[in-house]
N, C-alpha and C positions, 0 to 999 in steps of 0.2 A: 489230751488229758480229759477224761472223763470227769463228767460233773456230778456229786454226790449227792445223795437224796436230801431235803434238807429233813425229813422225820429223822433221819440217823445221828444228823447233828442233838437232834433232840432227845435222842434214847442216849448218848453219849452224857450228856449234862443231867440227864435223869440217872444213870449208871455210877457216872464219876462221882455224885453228889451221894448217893447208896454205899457206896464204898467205902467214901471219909466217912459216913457215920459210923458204918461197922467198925471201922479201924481206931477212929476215937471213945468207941464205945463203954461207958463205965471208967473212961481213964479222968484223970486229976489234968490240970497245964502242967503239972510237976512231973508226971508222967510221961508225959508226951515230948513235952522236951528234951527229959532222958531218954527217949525210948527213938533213935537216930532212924531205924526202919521207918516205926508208925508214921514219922514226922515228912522222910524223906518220899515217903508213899501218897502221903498228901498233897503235898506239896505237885508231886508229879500229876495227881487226880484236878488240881488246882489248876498247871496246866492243861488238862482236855478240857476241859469244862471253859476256859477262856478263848482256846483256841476255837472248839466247837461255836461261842457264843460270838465270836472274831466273823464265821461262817455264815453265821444268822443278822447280822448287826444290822440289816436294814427292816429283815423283818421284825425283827423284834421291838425297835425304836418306832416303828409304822402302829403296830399291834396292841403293843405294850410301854409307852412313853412314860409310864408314870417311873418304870423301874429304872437306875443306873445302870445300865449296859455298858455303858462304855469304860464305866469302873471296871466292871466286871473284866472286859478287854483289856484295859489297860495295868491290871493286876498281873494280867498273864506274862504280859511285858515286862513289870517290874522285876518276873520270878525269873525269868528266861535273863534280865542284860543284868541283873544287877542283886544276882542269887547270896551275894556275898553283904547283901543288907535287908535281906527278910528279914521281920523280927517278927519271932516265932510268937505273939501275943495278938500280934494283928491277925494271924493263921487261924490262932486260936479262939477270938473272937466273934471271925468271920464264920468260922464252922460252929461255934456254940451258938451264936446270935442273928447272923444272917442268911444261914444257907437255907434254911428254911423256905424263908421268902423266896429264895432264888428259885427252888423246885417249884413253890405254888404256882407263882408267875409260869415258867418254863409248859406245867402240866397244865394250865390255862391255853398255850399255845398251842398244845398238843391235841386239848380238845378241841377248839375250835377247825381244826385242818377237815 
């Protein structure tokens, strides 16, 4: 099994996170909740982005300590075993309020390679 670059991981968490913005874009939570694609499409973006970050977990925590990573990991898990208890406010939180941070951090790593 070949070993993947880890910049890929990194354009992947840059891409996924591009994505949800577009997709949330200008929408209302009222929106978004209704709208089962937008949500469903996030969600899966949600996945790469943890998985990807799953990828990187030691450099990231080496590089960048300040940030929760492991949340970040561990979110991917919650979405993947226990899809039947996302609540769609935490989704929407995390993309209104946090993702942000999560690109800054991310494109921090990227510059420094």
């Amino acid at each position: 099994m070949s070993k993947r670059d880890k910049s890929l991981y990194i354009d992947d968490i840059i891409d996924s996170s591009s994505a949800i913005k577009e997709f949330i874009d200008d929408m209302s939570f009222e929106e978004f909740v209704s709208d089962r694609k937008t949500y469903s499409a996030t969600i899966r973006e949600y996945i790469i982005i943890g998985e990807a970050v799953s990828n990187l977990i030691e450099v990231l925590e080496e590089r960048l300590p300040q940030y929760p990573w492991r949340m970040v990991k561990d979110f991917r898990n919650f979405i993947i075993h226990e899809y039947f208890g996302v609540d769609p406010q935490i989704v929407w939180d995390l993309t209104t309020q946090e993702l942000d941070e999560l690109v800054s951090n991310i494109q921090q790593l990227r510059d420094k390679q």
